[in-house]
DSSP file (Angstrom, degrees, kcal/mol; ACC not computed):
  #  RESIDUE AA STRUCTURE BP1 BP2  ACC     N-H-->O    O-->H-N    N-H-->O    O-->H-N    TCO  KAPPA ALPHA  PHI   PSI    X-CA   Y-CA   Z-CA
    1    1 A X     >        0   0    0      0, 0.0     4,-2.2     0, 0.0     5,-0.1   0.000 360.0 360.0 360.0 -46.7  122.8 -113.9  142.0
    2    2 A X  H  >  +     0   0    0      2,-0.2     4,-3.2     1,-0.2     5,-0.3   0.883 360.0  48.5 -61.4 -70.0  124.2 -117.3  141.2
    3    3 A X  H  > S+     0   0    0      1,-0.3     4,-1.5     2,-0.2    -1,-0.2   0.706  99.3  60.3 -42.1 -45.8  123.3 -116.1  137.3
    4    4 A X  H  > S+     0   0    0      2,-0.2     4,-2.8     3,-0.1    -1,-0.3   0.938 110.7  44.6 -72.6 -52.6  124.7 -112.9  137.3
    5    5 A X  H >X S+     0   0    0     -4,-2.2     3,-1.4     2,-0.2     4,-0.8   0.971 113.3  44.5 -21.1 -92.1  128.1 -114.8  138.1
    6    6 A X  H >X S+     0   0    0     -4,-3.2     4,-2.8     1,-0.2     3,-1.6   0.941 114.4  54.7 -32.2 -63.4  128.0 -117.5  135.8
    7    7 A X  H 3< S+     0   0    0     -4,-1.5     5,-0.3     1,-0.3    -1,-0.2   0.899 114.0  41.5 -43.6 -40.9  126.8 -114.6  133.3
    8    8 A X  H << S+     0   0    0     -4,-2.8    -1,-0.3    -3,-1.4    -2,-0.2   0.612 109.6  52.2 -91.8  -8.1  130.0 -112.4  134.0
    9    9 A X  H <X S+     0   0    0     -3,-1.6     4,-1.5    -4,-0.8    -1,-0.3   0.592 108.4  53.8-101.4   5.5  132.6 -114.8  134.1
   10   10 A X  T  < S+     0   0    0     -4,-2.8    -2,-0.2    -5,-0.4     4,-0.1   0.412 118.0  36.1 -98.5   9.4  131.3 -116.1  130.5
   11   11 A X  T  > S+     0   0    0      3,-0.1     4,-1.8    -4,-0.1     5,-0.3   0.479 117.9  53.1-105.0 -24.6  131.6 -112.6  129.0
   12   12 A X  H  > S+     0   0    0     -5,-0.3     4,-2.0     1,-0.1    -2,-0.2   0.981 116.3  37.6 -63.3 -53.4  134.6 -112.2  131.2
   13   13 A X  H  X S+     0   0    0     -4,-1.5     4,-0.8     2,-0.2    -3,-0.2   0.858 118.2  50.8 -57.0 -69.0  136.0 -115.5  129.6
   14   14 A X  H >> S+     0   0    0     -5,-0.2     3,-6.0     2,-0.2     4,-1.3   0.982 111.8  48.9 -35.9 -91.3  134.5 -114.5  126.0
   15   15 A X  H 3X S+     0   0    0     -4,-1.8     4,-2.0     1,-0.3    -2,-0.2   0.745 112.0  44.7 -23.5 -50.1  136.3 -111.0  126.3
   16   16 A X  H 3X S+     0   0    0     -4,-2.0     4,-2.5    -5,-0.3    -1,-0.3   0.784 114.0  53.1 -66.8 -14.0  139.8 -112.4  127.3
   17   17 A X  H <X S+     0   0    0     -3,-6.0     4,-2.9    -4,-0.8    -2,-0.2   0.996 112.9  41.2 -76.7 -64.7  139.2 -115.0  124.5
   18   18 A X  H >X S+     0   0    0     -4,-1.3     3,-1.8     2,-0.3     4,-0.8   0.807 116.2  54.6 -30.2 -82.3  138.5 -112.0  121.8
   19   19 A X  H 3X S+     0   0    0     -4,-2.0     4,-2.6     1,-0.4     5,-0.4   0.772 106.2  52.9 -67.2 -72.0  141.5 -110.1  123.6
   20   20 A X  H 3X S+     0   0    0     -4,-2.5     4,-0.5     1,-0.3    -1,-0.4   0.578 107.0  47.2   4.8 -76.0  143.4 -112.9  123.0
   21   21 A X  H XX S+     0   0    0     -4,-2.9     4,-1.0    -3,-1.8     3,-0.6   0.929 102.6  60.7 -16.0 -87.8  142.8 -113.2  119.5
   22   22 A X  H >X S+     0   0    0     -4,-0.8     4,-2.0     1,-0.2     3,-0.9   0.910 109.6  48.6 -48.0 -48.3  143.4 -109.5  118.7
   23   23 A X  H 3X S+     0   0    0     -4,-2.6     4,-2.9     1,-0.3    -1,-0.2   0.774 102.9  54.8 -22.3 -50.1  146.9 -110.1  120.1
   24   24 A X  H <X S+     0   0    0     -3,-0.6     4,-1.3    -4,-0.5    -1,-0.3   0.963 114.9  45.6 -59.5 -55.8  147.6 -113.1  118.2
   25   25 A X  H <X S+     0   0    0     -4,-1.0     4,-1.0    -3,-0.9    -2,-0.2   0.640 117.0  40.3 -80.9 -28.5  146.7 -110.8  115.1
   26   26 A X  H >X S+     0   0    0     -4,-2.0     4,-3.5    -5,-0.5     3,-1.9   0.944 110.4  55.9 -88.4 -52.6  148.6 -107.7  116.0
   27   27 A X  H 3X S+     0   0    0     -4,-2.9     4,-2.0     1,-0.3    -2,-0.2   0.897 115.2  41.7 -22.6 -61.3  151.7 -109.8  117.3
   28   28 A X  H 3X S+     0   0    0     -4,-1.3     4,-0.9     1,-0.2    -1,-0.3   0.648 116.2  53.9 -79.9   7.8  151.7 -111.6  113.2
   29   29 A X  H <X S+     0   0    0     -3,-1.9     4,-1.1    -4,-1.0    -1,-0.2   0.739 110.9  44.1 -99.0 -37.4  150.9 -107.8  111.9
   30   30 A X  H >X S+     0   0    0     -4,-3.5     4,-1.1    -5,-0.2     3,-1.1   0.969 112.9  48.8 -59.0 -54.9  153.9 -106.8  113.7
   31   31 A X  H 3X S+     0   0    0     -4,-2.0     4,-1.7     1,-0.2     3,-0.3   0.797 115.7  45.9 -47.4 -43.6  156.0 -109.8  112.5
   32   32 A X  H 3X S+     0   0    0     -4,-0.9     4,-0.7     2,-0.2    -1,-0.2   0.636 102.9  62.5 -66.7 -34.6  155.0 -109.2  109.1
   33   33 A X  H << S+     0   0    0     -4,-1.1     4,-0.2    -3,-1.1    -2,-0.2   0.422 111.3  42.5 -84.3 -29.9  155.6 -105.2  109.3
   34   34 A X  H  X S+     0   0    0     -4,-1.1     4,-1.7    -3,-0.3    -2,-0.2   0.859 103.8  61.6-115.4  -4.5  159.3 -106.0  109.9
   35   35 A X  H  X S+     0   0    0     -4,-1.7     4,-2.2     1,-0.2    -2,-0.2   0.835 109.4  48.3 -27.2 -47.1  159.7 -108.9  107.2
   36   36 A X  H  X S+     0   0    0     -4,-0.7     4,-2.1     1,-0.2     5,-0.2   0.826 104.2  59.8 -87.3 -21.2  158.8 -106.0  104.9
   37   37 A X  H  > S+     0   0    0     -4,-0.2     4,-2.0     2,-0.2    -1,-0.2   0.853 111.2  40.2 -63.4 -39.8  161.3 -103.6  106.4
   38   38 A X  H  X S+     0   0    0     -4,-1.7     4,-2.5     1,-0.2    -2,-0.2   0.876 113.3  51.4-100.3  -8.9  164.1 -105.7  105.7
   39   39 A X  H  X S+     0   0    0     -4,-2.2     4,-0.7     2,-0.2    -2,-0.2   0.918 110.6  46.3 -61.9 -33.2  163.0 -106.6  102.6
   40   40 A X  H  X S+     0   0    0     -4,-2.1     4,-1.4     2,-0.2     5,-0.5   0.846 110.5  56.9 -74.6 -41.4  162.4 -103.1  101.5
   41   41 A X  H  X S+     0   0    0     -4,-2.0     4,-1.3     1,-0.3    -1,-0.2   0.880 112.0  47.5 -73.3 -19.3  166.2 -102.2  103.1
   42   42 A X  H  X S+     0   0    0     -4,-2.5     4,-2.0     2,-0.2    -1,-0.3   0.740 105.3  50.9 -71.8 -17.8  167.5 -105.0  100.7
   43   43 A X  H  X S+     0   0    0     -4,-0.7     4,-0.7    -3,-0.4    -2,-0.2   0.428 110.3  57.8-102.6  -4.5  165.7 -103.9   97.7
   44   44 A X  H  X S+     0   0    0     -4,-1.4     4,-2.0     2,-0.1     5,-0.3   0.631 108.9  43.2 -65.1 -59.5  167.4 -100.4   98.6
   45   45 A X  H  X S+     0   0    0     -4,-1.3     4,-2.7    -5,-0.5     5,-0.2   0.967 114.9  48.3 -58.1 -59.3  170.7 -101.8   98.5
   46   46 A X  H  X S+     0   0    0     -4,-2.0     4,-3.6     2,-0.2    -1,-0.2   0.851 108.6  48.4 -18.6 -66.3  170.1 -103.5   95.7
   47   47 A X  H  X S+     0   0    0     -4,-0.7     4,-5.6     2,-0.2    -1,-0.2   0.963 115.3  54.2 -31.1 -62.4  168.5 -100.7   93.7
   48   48 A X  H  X S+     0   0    0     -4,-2.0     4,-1.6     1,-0.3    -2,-0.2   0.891 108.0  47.7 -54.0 -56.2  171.8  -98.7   95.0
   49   49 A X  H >< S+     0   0    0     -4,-2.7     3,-0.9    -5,-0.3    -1,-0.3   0.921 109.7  51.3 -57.6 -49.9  174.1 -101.3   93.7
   50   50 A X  H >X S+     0   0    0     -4,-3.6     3,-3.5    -5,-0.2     4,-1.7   0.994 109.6  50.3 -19.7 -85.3  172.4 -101.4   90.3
   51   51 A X  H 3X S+     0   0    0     -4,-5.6     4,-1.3     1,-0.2    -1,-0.2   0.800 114.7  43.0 -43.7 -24.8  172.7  -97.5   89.8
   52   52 A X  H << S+     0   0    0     -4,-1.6    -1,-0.2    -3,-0.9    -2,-0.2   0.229 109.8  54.6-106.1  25.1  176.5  -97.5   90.7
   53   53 A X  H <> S+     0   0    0     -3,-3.5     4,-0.7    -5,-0.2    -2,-0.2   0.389 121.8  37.8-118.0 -16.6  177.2 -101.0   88.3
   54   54 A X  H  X S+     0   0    0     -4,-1.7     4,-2.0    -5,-0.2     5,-0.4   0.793 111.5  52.8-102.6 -42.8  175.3  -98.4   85.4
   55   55 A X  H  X S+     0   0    0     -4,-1.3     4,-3.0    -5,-0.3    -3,-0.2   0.986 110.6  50.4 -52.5 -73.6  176.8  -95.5   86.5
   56   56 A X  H  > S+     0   0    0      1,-0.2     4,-0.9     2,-0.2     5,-0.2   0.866 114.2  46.3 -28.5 -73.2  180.2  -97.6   86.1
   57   57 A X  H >X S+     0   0    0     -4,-0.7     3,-2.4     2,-0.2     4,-1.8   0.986 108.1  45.7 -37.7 -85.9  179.3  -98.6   82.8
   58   58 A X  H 3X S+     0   0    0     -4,-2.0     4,-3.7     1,-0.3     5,-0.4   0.957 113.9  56.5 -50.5 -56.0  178.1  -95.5   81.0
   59   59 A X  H 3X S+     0   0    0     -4,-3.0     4,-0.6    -5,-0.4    -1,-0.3   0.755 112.5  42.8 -29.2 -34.7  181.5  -93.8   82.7
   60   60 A X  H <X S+     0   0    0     -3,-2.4     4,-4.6    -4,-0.9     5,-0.2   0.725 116.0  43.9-134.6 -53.1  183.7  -96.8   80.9
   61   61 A X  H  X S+     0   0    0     -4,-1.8     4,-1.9    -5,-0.2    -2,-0.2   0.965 113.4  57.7 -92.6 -34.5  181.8  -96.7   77.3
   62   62 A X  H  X S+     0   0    0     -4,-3.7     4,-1.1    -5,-0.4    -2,-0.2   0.910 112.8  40.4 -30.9 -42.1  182.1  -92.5   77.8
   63   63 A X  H  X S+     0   0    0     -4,-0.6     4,-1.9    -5,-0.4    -2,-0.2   0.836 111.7  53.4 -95.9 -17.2  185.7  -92.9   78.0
   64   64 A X  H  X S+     0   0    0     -4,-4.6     4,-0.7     1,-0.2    -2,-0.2   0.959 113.0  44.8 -76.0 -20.3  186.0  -95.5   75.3
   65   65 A X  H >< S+     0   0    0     -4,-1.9     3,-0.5    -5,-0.2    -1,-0.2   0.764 109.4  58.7 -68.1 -13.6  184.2  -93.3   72.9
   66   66 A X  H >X S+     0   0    0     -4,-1.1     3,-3.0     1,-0.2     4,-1.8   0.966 111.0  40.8 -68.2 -67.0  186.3  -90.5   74.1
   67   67 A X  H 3X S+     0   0    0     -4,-1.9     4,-0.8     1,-0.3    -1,-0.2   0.396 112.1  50.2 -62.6  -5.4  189.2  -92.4   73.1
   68   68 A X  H << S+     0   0    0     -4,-0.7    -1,-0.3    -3,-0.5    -2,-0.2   0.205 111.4  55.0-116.1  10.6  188.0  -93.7   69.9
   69   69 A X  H <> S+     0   0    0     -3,-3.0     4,-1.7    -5,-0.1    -2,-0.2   0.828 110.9  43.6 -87.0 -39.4  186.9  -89.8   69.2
   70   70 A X  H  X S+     0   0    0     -4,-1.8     4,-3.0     2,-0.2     5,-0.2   0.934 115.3  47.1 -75.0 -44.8  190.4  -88.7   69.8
   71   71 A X  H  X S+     0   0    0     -4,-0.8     4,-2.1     1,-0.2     5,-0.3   0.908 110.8  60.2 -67.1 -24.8  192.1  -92.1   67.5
   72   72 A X  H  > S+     0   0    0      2,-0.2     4,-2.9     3,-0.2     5,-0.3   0.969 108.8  38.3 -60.0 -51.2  189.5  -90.9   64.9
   73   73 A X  H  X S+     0   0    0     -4,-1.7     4,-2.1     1,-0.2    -2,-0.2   0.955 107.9  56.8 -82.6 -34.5  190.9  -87.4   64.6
   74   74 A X  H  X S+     0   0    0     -4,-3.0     4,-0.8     2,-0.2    -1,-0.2   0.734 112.4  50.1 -39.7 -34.5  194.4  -88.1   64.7
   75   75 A X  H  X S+     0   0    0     -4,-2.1     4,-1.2    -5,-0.2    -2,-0.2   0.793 108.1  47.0 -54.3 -41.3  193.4  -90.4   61.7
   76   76 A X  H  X S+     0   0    0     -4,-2.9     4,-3.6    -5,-0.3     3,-0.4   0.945 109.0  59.1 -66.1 -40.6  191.7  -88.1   60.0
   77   77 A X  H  X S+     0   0    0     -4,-2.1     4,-2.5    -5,-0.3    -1,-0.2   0.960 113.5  41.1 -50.6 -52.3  195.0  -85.6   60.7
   78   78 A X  H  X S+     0   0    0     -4,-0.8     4,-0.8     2,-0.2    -1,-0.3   0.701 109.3  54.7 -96.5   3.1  197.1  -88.0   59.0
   79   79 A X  H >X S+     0   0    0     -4,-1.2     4,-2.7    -3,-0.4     3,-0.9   0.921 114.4  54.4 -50.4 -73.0  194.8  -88.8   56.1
   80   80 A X  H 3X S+     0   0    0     -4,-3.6     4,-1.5     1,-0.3    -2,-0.2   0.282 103.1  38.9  -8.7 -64.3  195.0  -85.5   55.8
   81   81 A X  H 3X S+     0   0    0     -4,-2.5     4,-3.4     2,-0.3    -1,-0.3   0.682 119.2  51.8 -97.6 -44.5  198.0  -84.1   55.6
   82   82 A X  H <X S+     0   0    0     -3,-0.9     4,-2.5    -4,-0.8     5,-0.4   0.995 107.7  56.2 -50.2 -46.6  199.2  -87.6   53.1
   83   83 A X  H  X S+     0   0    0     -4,-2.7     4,-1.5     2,-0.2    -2,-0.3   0.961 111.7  44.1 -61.5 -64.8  196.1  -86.6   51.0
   84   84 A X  H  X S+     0   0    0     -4,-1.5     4,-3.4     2,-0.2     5,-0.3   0.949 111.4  52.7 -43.1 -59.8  198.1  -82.7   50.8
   85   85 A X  H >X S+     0   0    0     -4,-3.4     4,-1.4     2,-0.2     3,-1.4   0.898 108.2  47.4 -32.0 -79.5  201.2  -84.0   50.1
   86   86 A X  H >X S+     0   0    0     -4,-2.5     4,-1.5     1,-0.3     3,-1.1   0.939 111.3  48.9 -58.5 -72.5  200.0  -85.7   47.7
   87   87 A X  H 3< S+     0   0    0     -4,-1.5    -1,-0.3    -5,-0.4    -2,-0.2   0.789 113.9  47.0  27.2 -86.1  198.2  -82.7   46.4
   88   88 A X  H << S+     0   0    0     -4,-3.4    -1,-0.2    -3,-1.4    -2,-0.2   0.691 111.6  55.6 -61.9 -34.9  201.4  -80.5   46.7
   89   89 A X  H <<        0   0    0     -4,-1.4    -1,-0.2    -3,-1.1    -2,-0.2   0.921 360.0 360.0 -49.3 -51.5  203.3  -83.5   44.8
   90   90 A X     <        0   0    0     -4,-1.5    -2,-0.2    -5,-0.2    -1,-0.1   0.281 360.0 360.0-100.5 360.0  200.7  -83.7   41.5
């Protein structure tokens, strides 16, 4: 009888130990599981900021080529039209 004790509180003992353990493990699995959550929501924001600092950019050289399409034809206009005069002169 005596045996049977002893025997059950050292698997009882064992078991909690084990139990123990897994805890410890799930507790840093947890810790770890939201380390990567906010890391991942900063490397969204991030991302996000990128794309609207490129977005920004390609907008800004669209409208300076816009504007150096427009001074380009208005040059060409007034080539033009000297280049006819002179033309119409000769």
């Amino acid at each position: 009888m005596e045996n049977a004790i002893t025997l059950n509180i050292v698997f009882g003992s064992l078991i909690s130990m084990l139990l123990a353990i897994v805890a410890y493990f799930i507790k840093q699995l947890h810790s770890d599981f939201k380390k990567m959550e906010k890391d991942l929501t900063e490397v969204k924001t991030m991302a996000l900021l990128i794309k609207t600092e490129f977005k920004n950019s390609y907008d800004l050289l669209n409208h300076k080529v816009d504007y150096l399409e427009h001074r380009v034809n208005n040059l060409e206009k007034i080539i033009l039209k000297q280049f006819n005069n002179e033309k119409g002169q000769s």
